[in-house]
C-alpha positions in Angstrom: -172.4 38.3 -148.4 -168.8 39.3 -149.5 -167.9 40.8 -153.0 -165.4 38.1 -155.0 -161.8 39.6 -155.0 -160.5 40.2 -158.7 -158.3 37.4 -159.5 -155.5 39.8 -159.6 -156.3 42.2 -156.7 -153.3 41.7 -155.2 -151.1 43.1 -157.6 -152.9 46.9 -157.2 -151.6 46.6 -153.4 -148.3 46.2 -154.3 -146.2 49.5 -153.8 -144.8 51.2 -157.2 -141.2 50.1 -157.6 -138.9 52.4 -158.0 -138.2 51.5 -161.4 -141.6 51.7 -162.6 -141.4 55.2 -160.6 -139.0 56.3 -162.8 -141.2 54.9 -165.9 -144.1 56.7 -164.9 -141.6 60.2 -164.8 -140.5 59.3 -168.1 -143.5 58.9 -169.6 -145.3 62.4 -168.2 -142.1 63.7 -169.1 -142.0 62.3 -172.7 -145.9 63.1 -173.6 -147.2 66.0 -171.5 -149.5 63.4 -170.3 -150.7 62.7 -166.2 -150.6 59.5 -166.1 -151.9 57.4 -163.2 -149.2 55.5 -162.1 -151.3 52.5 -160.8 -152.9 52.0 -163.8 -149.4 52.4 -165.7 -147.6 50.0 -162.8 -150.5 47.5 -163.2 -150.1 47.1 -167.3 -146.6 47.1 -167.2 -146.8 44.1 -164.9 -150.2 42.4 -166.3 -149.8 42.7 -169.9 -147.8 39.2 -170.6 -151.1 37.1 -168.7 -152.9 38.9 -170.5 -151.7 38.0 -174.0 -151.5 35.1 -172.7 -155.3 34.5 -171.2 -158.0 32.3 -172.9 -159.9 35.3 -174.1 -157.1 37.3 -175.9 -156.0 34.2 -177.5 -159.6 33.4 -178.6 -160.0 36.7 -180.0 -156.3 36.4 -181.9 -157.6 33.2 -183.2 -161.1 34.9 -184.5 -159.2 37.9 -185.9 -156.7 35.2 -188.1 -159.2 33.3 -189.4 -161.6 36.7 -190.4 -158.2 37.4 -192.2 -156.9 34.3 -193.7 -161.2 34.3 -195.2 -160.7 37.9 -195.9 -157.5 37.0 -198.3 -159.4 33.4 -200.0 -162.2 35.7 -200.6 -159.5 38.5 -202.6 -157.8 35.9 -204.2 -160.9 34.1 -205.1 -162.1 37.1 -207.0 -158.9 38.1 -208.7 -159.0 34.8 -210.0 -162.6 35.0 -211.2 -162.2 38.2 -213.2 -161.0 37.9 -216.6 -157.2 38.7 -217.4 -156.5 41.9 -219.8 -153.8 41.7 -221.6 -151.6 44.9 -221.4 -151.5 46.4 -224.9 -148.3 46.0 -227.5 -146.7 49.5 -228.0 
């Protein structure tokens, strides 16, 4: 029995480009940090389908609608408390 291939596999064969290569310098160079450069190469390339994929835009969706309840429920209460008025000087 053979293991599935990742839907994207192909792209983590690809050879770094030489823009990307440069990239990758930048970014050790701008944080101190050792990045991998596959895994940098891969997100730089994969992020757009990503935002893009059924999942991410489910979980977009979820997080707008916890918000948009999140602000009814605020204003809902604001409205409920009694209104003060500020005093005359």
């Amino acid at each position: 029995m053979t293991k599935p291939t990742a839907p994207r596999a192909s792209y983590a064969e690809k050879p770094i480009t030489p823009l990307m290569a440069e990239y990758i310098a930048w970014l050790k160079t701008e944080t101190g940090y050792d990045v991998d450069p596959m895994s940098v190469q891969l997100s730089g390339v994969l992020r757009g389908t990503f935002q893009k994929s059924d999942g991410n835009q489910k979980r977009l969706a979820a997080s707008a609608a916890r918000k948009a309840q999140e602000s009814k429920a605020r204003a809902e209460r604001k409205a409920a408390k009694p209104a003060t008025k500020k005093a005359a000087k």
